[in-house]
C-alpha positions as CSV (number, residue, x, y, z in Angstrom):
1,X,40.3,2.6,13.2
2,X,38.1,0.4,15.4
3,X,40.2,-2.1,17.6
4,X,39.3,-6.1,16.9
5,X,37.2,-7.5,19.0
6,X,37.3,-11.5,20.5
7,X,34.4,-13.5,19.6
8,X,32.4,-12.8,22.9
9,X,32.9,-9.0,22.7
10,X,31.6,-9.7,19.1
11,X,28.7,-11.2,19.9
12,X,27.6,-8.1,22.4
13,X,27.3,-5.8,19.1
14,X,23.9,-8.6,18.2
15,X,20.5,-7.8,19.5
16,X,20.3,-9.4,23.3
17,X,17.1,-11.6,22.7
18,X,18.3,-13.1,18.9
19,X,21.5,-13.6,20.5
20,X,19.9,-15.5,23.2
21,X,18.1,-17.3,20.5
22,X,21.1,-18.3,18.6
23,X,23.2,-19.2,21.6
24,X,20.4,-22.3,22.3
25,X,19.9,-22.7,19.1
26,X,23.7,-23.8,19.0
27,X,23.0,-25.4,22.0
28,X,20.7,-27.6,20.7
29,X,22.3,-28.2,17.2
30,X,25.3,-30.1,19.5
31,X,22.7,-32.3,20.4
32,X,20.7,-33.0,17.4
33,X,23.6,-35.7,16.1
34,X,22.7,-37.7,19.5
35,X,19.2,-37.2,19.8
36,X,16.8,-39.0,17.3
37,X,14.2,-37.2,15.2
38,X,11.4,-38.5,16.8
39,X,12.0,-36.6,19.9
40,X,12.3,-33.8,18.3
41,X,8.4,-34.0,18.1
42,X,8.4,-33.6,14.2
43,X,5.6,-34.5,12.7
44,X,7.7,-37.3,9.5
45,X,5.8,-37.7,6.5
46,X,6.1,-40.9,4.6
47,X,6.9,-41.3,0.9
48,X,3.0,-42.1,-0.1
49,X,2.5,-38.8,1.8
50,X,5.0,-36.4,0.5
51,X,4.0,-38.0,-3.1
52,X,-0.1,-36.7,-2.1
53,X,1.5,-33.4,-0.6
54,X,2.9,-32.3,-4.6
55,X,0.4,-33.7,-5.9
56,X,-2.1,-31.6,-4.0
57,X,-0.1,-28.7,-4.9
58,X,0.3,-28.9,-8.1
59,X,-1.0,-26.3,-10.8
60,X,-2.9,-29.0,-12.7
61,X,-5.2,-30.0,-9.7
62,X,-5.3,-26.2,-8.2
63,X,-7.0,-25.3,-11.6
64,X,-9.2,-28.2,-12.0
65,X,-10.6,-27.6,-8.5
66,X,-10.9,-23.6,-9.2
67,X,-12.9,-25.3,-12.8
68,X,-15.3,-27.5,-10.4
69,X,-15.9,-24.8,-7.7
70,X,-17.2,-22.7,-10.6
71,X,-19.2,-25.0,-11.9
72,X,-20.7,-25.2,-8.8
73,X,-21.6,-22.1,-8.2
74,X,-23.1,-21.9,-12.1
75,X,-25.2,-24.8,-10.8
76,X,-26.2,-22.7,-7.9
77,X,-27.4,-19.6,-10.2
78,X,-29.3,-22.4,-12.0
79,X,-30.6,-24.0,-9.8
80,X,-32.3,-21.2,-8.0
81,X,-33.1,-19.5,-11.5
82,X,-35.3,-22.4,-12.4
83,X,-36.6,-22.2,-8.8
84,X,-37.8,-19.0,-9.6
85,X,-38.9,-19.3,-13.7
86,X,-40.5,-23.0,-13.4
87,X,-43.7,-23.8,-12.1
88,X,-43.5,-26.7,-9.2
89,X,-44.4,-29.4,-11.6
90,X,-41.9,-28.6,-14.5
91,X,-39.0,-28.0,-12.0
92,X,-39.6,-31.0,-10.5
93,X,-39.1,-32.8,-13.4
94,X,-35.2,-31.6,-13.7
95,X,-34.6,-30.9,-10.1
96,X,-33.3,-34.6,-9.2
97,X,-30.6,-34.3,-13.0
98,X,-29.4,-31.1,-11.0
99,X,-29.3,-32.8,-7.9
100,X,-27.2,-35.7,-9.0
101,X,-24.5,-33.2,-10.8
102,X,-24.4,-31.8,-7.3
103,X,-24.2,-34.9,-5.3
104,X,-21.2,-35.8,-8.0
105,X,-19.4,-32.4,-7.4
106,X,-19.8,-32.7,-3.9
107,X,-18.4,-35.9,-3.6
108,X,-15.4,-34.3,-5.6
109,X,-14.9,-32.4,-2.8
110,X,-15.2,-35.0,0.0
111,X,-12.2,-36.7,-2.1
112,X,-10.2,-33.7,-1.9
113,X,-10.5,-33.4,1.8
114,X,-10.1,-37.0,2.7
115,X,-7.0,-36.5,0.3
116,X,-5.4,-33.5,2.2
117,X,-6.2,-35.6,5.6
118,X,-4.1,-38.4,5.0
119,X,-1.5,-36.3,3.1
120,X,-0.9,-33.5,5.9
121,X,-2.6,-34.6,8.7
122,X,-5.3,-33.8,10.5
123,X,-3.6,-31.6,12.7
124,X,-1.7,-29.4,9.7
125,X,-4.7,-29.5,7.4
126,X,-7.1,-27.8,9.9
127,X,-4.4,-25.3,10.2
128,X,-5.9,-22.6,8.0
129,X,-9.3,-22.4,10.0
130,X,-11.5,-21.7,6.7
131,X,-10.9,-25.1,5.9
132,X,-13.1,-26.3,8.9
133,X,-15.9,-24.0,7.6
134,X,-15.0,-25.9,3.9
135,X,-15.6,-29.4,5.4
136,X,-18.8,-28.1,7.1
137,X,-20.2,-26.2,4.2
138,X,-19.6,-29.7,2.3
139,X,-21.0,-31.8,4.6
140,X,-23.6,-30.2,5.6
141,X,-24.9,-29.6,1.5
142,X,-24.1,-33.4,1.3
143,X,-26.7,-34.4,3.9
144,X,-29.3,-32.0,1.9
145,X,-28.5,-33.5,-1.5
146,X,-29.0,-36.8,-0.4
147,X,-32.1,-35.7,1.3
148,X,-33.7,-34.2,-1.4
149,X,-33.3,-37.3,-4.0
150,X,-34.8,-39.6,-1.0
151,X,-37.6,-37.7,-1.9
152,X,-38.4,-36.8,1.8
153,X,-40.6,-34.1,1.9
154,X,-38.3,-30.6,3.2
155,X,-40.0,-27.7,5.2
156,X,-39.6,-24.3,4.1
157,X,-36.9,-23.8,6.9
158,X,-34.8,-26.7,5.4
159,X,-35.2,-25.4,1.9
160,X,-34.0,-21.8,3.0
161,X,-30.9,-23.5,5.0
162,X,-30.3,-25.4,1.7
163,X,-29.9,-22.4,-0.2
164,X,-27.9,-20.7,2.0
165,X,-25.4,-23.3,2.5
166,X,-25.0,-23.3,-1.6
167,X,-24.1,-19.8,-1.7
168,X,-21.6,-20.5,0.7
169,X,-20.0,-22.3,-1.7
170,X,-19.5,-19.4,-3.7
171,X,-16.9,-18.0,-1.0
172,X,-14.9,-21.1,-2.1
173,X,-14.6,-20.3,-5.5
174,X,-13.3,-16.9,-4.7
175,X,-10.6,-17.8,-2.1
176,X,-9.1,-20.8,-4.6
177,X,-9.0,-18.3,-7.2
178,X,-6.8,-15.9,-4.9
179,X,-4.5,-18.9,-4.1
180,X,-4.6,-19.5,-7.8
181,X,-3.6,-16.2,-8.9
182,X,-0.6,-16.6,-6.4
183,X,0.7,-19.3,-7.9
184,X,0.6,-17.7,-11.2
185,X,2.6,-14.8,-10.4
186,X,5.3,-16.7,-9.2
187,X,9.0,-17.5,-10.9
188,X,9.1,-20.6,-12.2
189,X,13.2,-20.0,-11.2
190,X,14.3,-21.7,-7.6
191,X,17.6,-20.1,-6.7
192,X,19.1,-21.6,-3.6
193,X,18.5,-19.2,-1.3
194,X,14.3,-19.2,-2.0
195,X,15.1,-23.0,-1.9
196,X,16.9,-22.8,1.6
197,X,14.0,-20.9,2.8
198,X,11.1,-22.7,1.2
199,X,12.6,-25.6,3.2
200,X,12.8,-23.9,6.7
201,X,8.9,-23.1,6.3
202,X,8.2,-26.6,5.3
203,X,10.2,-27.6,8.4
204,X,9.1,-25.8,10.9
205,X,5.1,-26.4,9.9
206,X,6.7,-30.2,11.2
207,X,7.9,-28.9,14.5
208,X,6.0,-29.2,17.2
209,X,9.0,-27.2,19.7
210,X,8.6,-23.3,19.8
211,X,12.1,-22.7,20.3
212,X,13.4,-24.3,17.0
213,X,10.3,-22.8,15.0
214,X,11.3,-19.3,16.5
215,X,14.9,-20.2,15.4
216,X,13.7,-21.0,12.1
217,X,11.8,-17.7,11.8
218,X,14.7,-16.0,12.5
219,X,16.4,-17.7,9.6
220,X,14.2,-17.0,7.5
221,X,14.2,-13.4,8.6
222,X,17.7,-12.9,7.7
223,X,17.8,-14.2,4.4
224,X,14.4,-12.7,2.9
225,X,16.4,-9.6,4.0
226,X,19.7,-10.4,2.9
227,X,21.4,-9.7,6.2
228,X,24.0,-12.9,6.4
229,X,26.2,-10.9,6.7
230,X,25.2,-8.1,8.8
231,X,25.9,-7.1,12.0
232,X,23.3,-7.1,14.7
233,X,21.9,-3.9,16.9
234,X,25.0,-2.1,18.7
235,X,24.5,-1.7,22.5
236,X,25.5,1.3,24.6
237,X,28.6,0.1,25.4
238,X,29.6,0.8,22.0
239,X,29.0,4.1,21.2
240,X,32.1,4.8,19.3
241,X,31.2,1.9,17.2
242,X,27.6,2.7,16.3
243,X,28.8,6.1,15.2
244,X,31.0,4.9,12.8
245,X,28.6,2.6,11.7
246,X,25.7,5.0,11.3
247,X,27.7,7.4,9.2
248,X,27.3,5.6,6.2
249,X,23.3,5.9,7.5
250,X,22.9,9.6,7.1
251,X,20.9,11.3,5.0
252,X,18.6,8.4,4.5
253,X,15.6,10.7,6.7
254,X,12.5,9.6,5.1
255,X,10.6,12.9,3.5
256,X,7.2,13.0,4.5
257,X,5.7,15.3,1.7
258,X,3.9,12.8,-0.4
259,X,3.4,13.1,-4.1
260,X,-0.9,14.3,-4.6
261,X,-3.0,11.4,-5.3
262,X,-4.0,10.9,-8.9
263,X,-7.1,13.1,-8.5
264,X,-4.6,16.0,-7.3
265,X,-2.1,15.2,-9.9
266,X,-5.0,15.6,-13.0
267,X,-6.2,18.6,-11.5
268,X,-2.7,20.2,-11.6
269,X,-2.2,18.8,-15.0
270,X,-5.0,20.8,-16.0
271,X,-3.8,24.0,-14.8
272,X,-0.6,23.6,-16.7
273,X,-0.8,25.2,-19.6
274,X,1.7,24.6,-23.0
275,X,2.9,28.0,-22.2
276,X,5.3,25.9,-19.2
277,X,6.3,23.3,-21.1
278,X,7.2,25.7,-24.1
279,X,9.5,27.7,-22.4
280,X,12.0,24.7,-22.4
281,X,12.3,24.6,-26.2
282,X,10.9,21.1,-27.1
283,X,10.2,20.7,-30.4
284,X,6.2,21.3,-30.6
285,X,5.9,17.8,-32.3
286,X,7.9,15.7,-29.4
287,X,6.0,17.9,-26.7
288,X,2.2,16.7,-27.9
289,X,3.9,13.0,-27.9
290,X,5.1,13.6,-24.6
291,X,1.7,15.1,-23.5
292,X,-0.2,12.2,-24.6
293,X,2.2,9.2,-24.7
294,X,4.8,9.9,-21.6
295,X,4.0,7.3,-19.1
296,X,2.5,4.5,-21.9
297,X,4.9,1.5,-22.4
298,X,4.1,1.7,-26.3
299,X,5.6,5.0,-27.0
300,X,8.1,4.9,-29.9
301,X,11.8,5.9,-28.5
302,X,13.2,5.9,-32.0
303,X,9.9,8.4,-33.7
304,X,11.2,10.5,-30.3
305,X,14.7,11.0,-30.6
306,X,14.0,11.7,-34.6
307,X,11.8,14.3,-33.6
308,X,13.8,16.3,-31.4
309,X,16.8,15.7,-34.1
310,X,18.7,13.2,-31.6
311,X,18.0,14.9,-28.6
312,X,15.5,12.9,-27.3
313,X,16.6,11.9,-24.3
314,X,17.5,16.0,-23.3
315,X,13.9,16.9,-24.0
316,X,12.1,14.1,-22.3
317,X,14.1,15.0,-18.9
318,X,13.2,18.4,-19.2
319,X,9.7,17.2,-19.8
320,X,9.7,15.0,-16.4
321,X,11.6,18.0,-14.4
322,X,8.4,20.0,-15.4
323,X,5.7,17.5,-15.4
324,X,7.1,16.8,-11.1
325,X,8.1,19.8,-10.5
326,X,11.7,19.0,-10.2
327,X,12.6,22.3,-10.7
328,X,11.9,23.7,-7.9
329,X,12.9,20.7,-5.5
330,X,16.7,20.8,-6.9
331,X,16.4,24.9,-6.5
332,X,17.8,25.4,-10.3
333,X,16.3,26.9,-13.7
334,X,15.6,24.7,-16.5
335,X,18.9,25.8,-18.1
336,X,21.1,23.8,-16.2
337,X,19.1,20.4,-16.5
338,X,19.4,20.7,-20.2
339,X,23.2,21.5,-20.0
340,X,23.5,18.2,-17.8
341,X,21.9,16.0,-19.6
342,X,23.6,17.1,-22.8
343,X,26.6,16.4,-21.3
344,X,25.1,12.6,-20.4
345,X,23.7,12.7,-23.6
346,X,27.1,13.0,-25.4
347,X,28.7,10.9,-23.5
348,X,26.8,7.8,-24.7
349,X,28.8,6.4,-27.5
350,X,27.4,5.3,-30.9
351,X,26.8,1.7,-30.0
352,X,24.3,-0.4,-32.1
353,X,22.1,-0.7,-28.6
354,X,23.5,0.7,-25.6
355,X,23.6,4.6,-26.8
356,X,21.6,7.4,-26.1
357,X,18.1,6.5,-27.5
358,X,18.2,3.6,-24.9
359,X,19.1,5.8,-21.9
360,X,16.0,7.8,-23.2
361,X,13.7,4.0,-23.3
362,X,14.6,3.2,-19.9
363,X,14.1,6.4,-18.4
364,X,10.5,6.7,-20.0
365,X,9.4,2.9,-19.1
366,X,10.5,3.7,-15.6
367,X,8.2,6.9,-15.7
368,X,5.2,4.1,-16.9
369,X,5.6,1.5,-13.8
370,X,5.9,4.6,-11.5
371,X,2.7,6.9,-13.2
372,X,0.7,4.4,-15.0
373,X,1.3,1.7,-12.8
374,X,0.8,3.4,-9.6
375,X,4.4,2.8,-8.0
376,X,4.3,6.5,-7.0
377,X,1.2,5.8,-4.8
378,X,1.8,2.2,-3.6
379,X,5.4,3.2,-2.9
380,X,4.3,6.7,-1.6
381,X,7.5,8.3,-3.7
382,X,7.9,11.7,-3.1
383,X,9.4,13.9,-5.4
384,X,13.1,12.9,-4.8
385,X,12.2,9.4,-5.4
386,X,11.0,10.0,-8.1
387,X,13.5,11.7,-9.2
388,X,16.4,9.4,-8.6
389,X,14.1,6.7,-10.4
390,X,14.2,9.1,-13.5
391,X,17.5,10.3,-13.1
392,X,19.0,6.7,-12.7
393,X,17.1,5.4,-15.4
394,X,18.9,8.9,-18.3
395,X,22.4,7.6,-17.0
396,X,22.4,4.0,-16.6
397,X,24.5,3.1,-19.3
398,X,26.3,6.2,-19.8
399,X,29.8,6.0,-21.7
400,X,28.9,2.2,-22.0
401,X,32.0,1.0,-24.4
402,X,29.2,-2.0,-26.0
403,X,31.3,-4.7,-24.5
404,X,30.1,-6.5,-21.6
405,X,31.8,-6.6,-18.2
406,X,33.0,-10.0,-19.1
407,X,35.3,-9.1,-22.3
408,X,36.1,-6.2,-19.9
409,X,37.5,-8.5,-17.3
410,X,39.2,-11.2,-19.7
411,X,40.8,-8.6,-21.7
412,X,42.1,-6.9,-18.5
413,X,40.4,-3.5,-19.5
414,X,41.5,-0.4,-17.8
415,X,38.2,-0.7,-16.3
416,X,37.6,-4.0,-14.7
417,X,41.2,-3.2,-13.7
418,X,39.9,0.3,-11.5
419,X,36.3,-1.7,-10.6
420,X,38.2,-4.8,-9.6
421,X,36.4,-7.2,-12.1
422,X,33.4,-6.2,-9.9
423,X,30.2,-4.6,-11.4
424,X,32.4,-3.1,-13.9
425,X,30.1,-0.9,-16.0
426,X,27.7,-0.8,-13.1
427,X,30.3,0.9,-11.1
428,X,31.5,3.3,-14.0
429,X,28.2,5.0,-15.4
430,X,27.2,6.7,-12.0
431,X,30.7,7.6,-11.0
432,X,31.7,9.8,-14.5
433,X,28.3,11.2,-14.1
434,X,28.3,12.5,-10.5
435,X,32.1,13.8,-12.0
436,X,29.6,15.6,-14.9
437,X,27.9,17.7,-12.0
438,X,30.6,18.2,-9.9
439,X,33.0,19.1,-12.3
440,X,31.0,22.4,-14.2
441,X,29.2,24.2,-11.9
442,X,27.0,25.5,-14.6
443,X,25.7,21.8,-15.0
444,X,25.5,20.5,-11.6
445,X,21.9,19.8,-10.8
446,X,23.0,18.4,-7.7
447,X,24.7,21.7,-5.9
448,X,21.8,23.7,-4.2
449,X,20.5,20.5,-2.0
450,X,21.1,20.4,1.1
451,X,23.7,17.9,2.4
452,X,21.7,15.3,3.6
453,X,19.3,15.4,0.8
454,X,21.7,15.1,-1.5
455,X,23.6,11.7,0.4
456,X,20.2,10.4,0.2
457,X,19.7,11.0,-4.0
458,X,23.5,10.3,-5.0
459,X,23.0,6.5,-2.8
460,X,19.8,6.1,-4.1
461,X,20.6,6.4,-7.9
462,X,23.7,4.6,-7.1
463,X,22.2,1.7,-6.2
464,X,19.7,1.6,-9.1
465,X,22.1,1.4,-11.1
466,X,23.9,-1.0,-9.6
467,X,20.9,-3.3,-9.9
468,X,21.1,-3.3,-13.5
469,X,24.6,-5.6,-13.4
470,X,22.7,-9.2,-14.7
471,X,25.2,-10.8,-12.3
472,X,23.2,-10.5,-9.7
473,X,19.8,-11.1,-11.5
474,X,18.8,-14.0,-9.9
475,X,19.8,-13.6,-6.7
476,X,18.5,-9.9,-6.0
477,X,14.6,-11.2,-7.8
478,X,15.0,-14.3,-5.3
479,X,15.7,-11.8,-2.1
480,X,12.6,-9.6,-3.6
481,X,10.1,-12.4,-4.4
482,X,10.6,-13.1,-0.8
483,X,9.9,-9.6,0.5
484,X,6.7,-9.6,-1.3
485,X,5.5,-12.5,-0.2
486,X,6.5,-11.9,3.7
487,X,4.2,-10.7,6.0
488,X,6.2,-7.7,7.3
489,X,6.1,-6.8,3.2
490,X,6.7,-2.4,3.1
491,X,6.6,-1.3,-0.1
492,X,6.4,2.5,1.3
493,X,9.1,1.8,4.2
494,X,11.6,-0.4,4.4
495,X,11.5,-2.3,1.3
496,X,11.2,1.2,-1.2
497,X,15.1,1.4,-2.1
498,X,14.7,-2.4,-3.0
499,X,11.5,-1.9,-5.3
500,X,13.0,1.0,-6.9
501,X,16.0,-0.7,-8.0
502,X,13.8,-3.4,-9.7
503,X,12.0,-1.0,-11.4
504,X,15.1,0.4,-13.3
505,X,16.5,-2.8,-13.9
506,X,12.9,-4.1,-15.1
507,X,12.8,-1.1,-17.3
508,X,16.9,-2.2,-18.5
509,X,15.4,-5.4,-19.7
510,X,11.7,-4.7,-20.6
511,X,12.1,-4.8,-24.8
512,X,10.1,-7.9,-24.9
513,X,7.3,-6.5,-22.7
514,X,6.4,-3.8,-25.6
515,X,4.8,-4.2,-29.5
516,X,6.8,-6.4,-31.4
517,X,8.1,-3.9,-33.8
518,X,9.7,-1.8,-31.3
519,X,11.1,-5.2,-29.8
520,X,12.3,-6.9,-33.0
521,X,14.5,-3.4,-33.3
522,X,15.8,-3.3,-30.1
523,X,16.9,-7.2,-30.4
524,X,18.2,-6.6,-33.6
525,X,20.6,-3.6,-32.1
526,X,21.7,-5.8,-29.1
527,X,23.0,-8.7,-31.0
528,X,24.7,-6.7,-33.7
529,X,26.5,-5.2,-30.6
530,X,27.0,-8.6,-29.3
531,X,28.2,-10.4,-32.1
532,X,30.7,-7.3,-32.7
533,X,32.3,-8.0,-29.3
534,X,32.4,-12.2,-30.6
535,X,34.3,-11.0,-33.4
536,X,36.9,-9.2,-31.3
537,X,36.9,-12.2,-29.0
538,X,37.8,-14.4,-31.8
539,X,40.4,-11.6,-32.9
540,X,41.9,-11.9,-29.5
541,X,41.8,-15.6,-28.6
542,X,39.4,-14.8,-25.8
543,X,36.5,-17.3,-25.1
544,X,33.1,-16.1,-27.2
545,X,30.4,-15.0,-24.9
546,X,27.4,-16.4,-24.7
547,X,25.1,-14.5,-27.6
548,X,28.1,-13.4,-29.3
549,X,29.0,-15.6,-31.5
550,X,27.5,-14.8,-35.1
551,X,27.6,-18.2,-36.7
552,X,25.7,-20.1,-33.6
553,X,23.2,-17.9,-32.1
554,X,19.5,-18.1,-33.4
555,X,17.6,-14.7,-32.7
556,X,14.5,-16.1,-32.7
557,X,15.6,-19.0,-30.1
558,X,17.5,-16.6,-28.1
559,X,14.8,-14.2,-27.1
560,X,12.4,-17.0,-26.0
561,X,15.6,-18.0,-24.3
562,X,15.6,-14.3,-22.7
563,X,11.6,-14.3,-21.6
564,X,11.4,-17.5,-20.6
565,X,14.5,-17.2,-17.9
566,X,14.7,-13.6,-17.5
567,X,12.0,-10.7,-18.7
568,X,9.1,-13.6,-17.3
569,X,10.2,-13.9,-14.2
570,X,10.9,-10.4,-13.7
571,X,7.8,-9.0,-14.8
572,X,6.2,-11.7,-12.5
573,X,8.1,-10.1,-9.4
574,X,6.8,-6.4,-10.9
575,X,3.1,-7.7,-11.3
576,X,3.4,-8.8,-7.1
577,X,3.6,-5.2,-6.1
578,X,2.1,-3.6,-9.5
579,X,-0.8,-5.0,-10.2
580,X,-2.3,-2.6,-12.5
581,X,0.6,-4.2,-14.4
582,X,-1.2,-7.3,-15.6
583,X,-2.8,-5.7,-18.5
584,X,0.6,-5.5,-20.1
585,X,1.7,-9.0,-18.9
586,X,0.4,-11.1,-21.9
587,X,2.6,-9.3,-24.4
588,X,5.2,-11.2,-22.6
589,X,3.7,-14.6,-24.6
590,X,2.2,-12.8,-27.4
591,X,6.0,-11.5,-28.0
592,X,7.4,-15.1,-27.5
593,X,4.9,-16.8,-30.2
594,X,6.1,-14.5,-32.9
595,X,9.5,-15.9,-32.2
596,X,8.7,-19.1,-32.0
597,X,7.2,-18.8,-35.6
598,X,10.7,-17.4,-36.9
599,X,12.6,-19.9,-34.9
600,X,13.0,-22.0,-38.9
601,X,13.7,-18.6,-40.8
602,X,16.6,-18.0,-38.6
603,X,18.3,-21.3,-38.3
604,X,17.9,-21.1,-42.8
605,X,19.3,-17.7,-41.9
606,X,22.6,-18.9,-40.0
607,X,23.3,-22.0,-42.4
608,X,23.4,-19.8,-45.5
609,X,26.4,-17.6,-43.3
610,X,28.6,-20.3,-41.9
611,X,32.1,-19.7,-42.8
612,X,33.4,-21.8,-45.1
């Protein structure tokens, strides 16, 4: 056991330098009561100002600039097009209409600047350096405008200087658009912790002192990364310490081997023949599906598990143990992955949703946002990754009771009893199936890795599965919006673990993100579950969960409940790192129309079953 330590040895286990840092910071904080802002050399916005500041920002006047810029440059195409097509005589005859729609545009863009002046300041505004080139790019095809409809008479050199100064223009459009597309992508959902942080940025772009803005950055460090509550760097001094500590570390060695690029991975396709995927005896009809359909989101989990006569989720494991060579990388024949995951498979219960064919859903949408949408390659996932992404995703929910960890918890279950009331399920499906492996050695997939590959797997699926407890939902997509958008952002290093267990929750809750039959199934299976546990809550006396009560909730109004607050936002975080997700976004509001058309039928529906 370590001894306890007084505050000052304490604070020798943080790094030097941010301990420094914090040690004036608190110096400083003593003084701030005393000392008034303005010598703090804060830069203090007025009302008028802050009220210019949103507006500026807003979506509305983001777009409509990103409209005018376009038009601009259309103008541009035109303008030169006619240059070219039109005789002097007949351009010149249309050249001062085209000129005045300029002038107008231009002056547009005069406004805007004059606009961001007085709301940020010159000083803040000129920040971002492409905004000087704006302003001179505008100014300068002002002056040329007005020139031209003074008639005054322009040398060839002008004319060329003109033109290029239009193009220019062009770069404009292209840059708004990026910022655009930024501000599309992300949640519409503040939790407090982006809000904490959102406000230290805002603060220290007001702060003229370097100390308190690299205060702030460390602030804003340690909550993008969730480390509150972490200990800092151990010194020498504390040897005994920093191996204790670093025990729980080992086996987390990165593997260098990457997975081939895609051009590698179609040429090895190629050169696998049936003949290998035969030999696992999948049913010839699953296997083409699987050939052809194995990383697409629209696959059909129910046709699937029909097919291979309700072992759907045995077969598509053995398919991706093939298809990435997983065989070899666990050292065991195909033999014993089939008699594991028949043991997972049986131990899913025959709940209306969370049962074996949706173990066998999640596990084949987390193979689409790793294969299809390029996770493996953005995340450089070797072959254990991508195992543990697979793997996590089969045994998720395994021996899932279809009660939720809440009627767990109230109705002091055995469970939430052994999990104390914390992650309950979460907790519970990893655990029995780590005991699966370890407990029939004919079935263990796990026993011919070594040691510290094998530390690295079982905390790796662990944690997956973890992410899937909705408890922490907001709070984890909060942390990982932030990660994406900071500029030390390693989707390959140090932010992998974090991106991996948002693709198996993503995949947990991605129903709505598919075809609407599939969807309207799946929703149809959760709320029967759901409204099964309401009934035994009313049984009992226990408080009806939200969605569980029969005779209140509206299906229809419930799932655009669920993509508005949840899938959305989600899917929004995904698309940051994924981009060759956005194809599939759109189904997201496509989905959420059909409900809202049904929104009537079922509130007709729940009036004609109200107890009497």
């Amino acid at each position: 056991m370590l001894p306890s330590r007084s505050d000052s040895q304490q604070r020798s286990l943080e790094n030097p330098d941010k301990q420094t840092m914090r040690v004036d910071s608190t110096k400083r904080n003593e003084k701030l009561i005393e000392v008034p802002r303005k010598k703090l050399n804060m830069r203090l916005y007025s009302e008028s100002e802050q009220k210019f500041q949103d507006y500026v920002n807003s979506k509305i006047v983001t777009i409509s600039i990103i409209a005018l810029v376009g038009a601009y440059a259309i103008l541009i195409f035109v303008i030169v097009a006619l240059e070219e097509l039109l005789d002097e005589a007949e351009f010149n005859k249309i050249s001062s209409i085209l000129s005045w729609i300029e002038l107008g545009i231009l002056i547009i863009f005069i406004l805007e600047i004059f606009v961001g002046l007085y709301a940020w300041g010159i000083k803040k505004y000129y920040k971002d350096k492409w905004l000087i080139l704006d302003t001179l790019i505008i100014l300068l095809s002002l002056f040329f405008v007005i020139f031209e409809l003074a008639d005054q008479k322009t040398s060839n050199v002008i004319k060329v200087i003109q033109a290029v100064f239009r193009f220019l223009r062009i770069f404009l459009l292209i840059r708004k658009a990026q910022t655009f597309r930024r501000l599309a992508t992300i949640s519409t959902i503040s939790t407090p912790a982006e809000k904490i942080v959102r406000f230290l940025a805002e603060l220290k772009e007001v702060l003229e002192d370097e100390n308190m803005k690299l205060d702030i950055d460390y602030c804003i460090d340690k909550i993008g990364n969730n480390q509150l509550y972490q200990m800092g760097k151990l010194d020498e001094d504390n040897a005994e310490a920093m191996a204790w500590l670093n025990q729980s570390q080992q086996g987390r060695t990165e593997i260098k081997r990457i997975v081939t690029n895609e051009q590698q991975q179609q040429q090895l396709q190629q050169k696998k023949v049936m003949a290998n995927f035969q030999k696992l005896n999948i049913p010839k009809r699953l296997l083409d599906i699987l050939f052809k359909q194995h990383d697409d989101l629209y696959i059909d989990p129910f046709e699937c598990d029909k097919l291979s006569g309700g072992e759907g989720l045995v077969n598509l494991m053995l398919f991706f143990f093939e298809n990435y060579n997983l065989f070899d990388v666990f050292l065991i024949k195909p033999k014993v992955v089939r008699g594991y995951f028949e043991e997972v498979m049986k131990g899913y219960h025959d709940n209306p949703y969370h049962n074996k064919v949706h173990a066998q859903d999640v596990a084949q949408t987390c193979n689409f946002l790793i294969s299809k949408c390029k996770f493996i390659e953005i995340g450089q996932l070797d072959e254990q990754d991508i195992a543990c992404v697979l793997i996590a995703g089969a045994i998720h929910d395994y021996g899932h009771p279809g009660l939720t960890n809440a009627f767990l918890i109230n109705s002091r279950n055995e469970l939430a009893l052994t999990y104390n009331d914390q992650s309950v399920l979460e907790m519970f499906h990893p655990s029995q199936c780590f005991k699966i492996a370890w407990g029939n050695q004919k079935v263990n997939i796990f026993e011919n890795l070594q040691f510290q590959k094998y530390r690295r797997i079982r905390e790796s699926i662990i944690l997956m599965v973890l992410s899937t407890d909705m408890a922490h939902h907001a709070s984890e997509l909060a942390i990982t919006n932030s990660r994406i958008a900071a500029p030390d952002f390693e989707p390959n290093g140090k932010d992998k673990q974090r991106l991996m267990d948002l693709i198996v929750h993503s995949s947990d809750v991605s129903n709505p993100t598919k075809s609407f039959e599939i969807y309207k199934q799946w929703t149809e299976k959760v709320l029967t579950e759901f409204w099964l546990q309401g009934d035994k809550e009313r049984e009992l006396g226990l408080p009806i969960s939200y969605l569980c009560n029969r005779y209140t909730t509206n299906t229809a109004e419930a799932q655009v409940g669920f993509i508005d607050y949840v899938v959305k936002p989600t899917f929004a975080c995904i698309l940051g790192f994924l981009p060759a997700y956005e194809p599939f976004f759109q189904n997201l509001d496509k989905n959420k129309a059909k409900w809202q058309e049904l929104i009537e039928y079922y509130k007709q529906q729940l009036a004609s079953i109200q107890p009497k």
